[in-house]
C-alpha positions in Angstrom: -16.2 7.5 18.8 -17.5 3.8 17.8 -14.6 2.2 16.5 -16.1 -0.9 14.2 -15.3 -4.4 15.2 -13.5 -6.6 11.9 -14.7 -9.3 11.4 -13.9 -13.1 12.3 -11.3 -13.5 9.4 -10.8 -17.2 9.4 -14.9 -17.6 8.3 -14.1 -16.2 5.3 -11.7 -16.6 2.5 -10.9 -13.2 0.2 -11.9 -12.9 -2.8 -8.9 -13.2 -5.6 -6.6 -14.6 -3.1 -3.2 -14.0 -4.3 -0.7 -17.5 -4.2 2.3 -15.7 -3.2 4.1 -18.8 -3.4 4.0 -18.6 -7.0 4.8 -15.2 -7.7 8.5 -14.0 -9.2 10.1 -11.4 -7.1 7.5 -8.6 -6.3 10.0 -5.7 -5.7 13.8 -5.5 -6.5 15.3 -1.8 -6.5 19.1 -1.8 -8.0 21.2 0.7 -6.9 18.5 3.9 -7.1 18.8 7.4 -6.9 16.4 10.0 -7.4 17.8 13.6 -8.3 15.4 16.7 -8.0 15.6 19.9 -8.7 15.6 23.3 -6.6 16.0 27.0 -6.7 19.2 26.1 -4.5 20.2 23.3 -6.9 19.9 19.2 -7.6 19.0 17.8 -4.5 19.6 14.6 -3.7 16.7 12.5 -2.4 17.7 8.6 -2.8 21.5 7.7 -3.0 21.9 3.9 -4.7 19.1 2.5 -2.7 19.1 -1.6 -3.4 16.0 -3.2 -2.1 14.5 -6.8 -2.6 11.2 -7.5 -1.5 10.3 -11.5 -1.7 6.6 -12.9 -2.1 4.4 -12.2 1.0 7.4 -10.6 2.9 6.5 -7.6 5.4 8.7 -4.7 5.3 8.6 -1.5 7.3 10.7 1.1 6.2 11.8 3.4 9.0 13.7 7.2 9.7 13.4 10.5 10.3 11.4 13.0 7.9 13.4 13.8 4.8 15.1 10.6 4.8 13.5 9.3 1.6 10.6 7.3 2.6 8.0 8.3 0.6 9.6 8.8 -2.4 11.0 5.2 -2.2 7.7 4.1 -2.4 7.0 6.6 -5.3 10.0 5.1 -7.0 9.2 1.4 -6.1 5.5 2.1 -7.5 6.5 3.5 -10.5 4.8 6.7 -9.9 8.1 8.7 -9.8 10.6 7.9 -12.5 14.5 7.4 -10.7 17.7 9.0 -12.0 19.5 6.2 -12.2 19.8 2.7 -11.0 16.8 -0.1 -12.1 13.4 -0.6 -10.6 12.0 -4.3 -11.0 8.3 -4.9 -10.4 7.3 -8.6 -10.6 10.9 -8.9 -12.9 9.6 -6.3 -15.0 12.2 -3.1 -15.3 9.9 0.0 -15.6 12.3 2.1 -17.3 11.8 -0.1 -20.5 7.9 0.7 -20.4 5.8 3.7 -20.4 3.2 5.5 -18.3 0.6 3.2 -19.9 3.0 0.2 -19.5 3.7 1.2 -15.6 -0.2 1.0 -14.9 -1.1 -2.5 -16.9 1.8 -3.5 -14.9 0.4 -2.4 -11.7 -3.3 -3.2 -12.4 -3.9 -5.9 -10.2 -1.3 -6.5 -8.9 0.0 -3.3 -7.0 -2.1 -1.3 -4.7 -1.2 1.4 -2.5 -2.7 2.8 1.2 -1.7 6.7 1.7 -2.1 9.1 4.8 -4.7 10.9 3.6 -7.0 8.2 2.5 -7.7 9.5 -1.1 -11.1 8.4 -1.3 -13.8 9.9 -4.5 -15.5 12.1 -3.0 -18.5 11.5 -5.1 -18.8 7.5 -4.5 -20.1 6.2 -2.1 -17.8 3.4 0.1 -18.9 0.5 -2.3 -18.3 2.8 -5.3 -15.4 3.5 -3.9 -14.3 -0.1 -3.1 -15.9 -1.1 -6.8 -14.3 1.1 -8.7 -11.2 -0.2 -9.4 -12.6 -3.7 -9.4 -14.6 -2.4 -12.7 -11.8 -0.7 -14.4 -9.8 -4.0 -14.0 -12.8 -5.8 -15.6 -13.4 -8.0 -12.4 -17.0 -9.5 -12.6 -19.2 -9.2 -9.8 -17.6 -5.9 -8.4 -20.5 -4.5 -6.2 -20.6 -7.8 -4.4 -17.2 -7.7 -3.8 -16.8 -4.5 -2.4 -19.7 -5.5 -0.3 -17.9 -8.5 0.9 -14.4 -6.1 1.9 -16.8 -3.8 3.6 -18.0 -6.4 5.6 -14.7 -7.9 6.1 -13.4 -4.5 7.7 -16.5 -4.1 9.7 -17.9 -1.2 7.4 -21.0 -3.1 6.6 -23.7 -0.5 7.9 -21.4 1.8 5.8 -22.0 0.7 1.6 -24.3 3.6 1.1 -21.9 6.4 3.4 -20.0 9.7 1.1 -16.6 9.2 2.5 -17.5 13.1 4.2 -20.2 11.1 6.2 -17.6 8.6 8.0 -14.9 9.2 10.7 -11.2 9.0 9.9 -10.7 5.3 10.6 -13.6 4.4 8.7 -12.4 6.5 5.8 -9.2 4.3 5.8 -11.0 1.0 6.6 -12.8 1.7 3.2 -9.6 2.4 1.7 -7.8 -0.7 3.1 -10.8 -2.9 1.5 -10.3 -1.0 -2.1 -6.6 -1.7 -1.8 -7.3 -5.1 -1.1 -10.2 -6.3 -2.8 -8.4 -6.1 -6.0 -6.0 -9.2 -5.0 -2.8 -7.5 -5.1 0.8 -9.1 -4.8 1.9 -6.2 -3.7 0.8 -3.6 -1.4 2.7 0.1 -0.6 1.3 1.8 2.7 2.6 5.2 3.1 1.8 6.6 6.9 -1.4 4.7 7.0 -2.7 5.2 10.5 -0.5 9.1 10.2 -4.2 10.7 10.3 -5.5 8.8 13.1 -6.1 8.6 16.7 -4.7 6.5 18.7 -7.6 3.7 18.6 -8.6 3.7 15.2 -4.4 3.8 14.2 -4.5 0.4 16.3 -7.7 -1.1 15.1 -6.6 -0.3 11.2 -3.2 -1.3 12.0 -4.8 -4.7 13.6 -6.8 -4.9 9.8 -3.9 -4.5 7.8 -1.8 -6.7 9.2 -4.2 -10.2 9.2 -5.5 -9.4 6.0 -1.9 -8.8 4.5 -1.3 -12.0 6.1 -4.4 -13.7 4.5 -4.2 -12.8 1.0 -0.1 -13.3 1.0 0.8 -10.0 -0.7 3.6 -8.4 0.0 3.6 -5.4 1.9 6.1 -2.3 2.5 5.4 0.0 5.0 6.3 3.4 5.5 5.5 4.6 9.6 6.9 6.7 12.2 5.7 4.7 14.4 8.2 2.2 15.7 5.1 -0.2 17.4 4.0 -0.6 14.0 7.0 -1.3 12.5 8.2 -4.1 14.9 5.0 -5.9 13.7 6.7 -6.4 10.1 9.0 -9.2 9.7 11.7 -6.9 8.4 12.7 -3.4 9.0 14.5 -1.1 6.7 15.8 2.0 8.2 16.9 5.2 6.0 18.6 8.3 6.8 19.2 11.2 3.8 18.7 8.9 1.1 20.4 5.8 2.0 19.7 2.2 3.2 21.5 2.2 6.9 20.1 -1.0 8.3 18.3 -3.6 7.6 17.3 -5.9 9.8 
């Protein structure tokens, strides 16, 4: 399989470059925990999890499956609602505002990378990359999904039905639509968990500098400990809980 080559990053400058340097705290969990429930009873899944992500920092959250990963992120993002404890996007505490609140909160300012790529199947890789460049009102969106296609090497790619590319060109299109948006903040859940071993490295590689570029933050949920030494700061859990941070 042909595995695109990005492009020279330093040519170009992103559009809606975030100035992390500016921004208030991006991410501060206070003593969190997240109580589901089961045929067999309440299960704990996070156990007072405190977190602080700063402006531009890299994080990698690490541990075994079932240690509460993912649903730190779901938490972090809003997208799951803790038992307890405060979640504070950009100083913001979701739990005084509502579904509708959580998303103008997040619009343009959080985006989120998942294992399974989640692209429309109906759009095309610039729809796809547009889209939520429309919904936030951004003018010029076709051009600038053109210019994050390019940017990840997908530029023989605009007019491709995300069933027409490979894996790692599915998530290169998905890394640009994260991105193109500007956020200060960026969640990746597993994102090279679907991929061979080349494209993992080559998305990986993407990720990374362009993270790095823009200055958003990024937390990063991987098994795979390569990719996590490659953050600036790792975050290990085990059943629920915070046990290192280094």
């Amino acid at each position: 399989m042909n595995i695109a080559q990005p492009q020279n990053f330093s040519a170009k400058k992103p559009p809606n470059m975030f100035d992390a340097a500016s921004s208030p705290t991006p991410l501060a969990l206070e003593a969190v925990t997240l109580t589901l429930p089961s045929v067999a009873g309440p299960v704990e899944i996070l156990r007072g999890v405190s977190l602080t992500v700063a402006p531009g920092e890299q994080v990698a959250v690490v541990g075994p499956s079932g240690s509460g990963k993912s649903s730190l992120i779901a938490v972090a993002a809003g997208l799951e609602q803790p038992t307890s404890g405060a979640v504070r996007l950009f100083g913001e505490n979701l739990a005084a505002l509502g579904e509708d609140g959580r998303a103008r909160l997040r619009r343009g300012r959080v985006s989120l990378v998942f294992q399974a790529f989640h692209l429309l199947p109906n759009m095309t890789a610039e729809e796809n990359v547009a889209a939520p460049l429309e919904l936030a009102g951004r003018p010029g969106a076709a051009k600038t999904a053109r210019d994050w296609l390019d940017r990840v090497g997908l530029s023989d790619r605009l007019r491709h039905y995300p069933t027409q590319l490979s894996g790692g060109e599915q998530q290169r299109v998905a890394l640009a639509r994260a991105l193109a948006i500007g956020p200060a903040l960026l969640f990746a859940d597993e994102p090279t968990g679907n991929l061979d071993a080349a494209n993992a490295a080559s998305v990986a590689d993407l990720m990374f500098d362009l993270v790095a570029e823009t200055g958003a933050a990024l937390v990063l949920v991987t098994h795979d400990a390569a990719l996590a030494a490659r953050a600036g700061r790792q975050v290990t859990m085990a059943a629920g809980q915070i046990v290192g941070d280094a």
